[in-house]
C-alpha angles and dihedrals in degrees: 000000000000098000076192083057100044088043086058097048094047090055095055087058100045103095115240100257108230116202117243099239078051084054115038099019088252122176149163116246117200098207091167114230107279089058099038090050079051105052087035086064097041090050093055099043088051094040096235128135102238088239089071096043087059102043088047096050092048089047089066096039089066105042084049095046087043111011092229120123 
């Protein structure tokens, strides 16, 4: 047996490995302390992770900037 060929063959079948901020649009946000310590307390009182709060927030951003969604 070829070990280039079964190399070869071997690198067709191993699946393309995707990020997950690829995947799932993951991405750091540097928010700096004193706005961090805020959204942290709002997102408690209202009972949201912050992750939602800022999608949300971009989500409307946009429709509003250019009316899609």
């Amino acid at each position: 047996m070829n070990i280039d060929q079964i190399d070869a063959e071997l690198d067709k079948q191993k699946p393309k490995s995707i990020s997950v901020a690829a995947q799932y649009g993951v991405m750091g946000v540097c928010l700096g302390k004193e706005l961090h310590a805020r959204l942290k307390e709002h997102a408690a009182d209202q009972r949201l992770p912050m992750s939602r709060i800022i999608k949300t927030l971009v989500e409307v951003y946009l429709r509003e900037k250019y009316n899609k969604f």
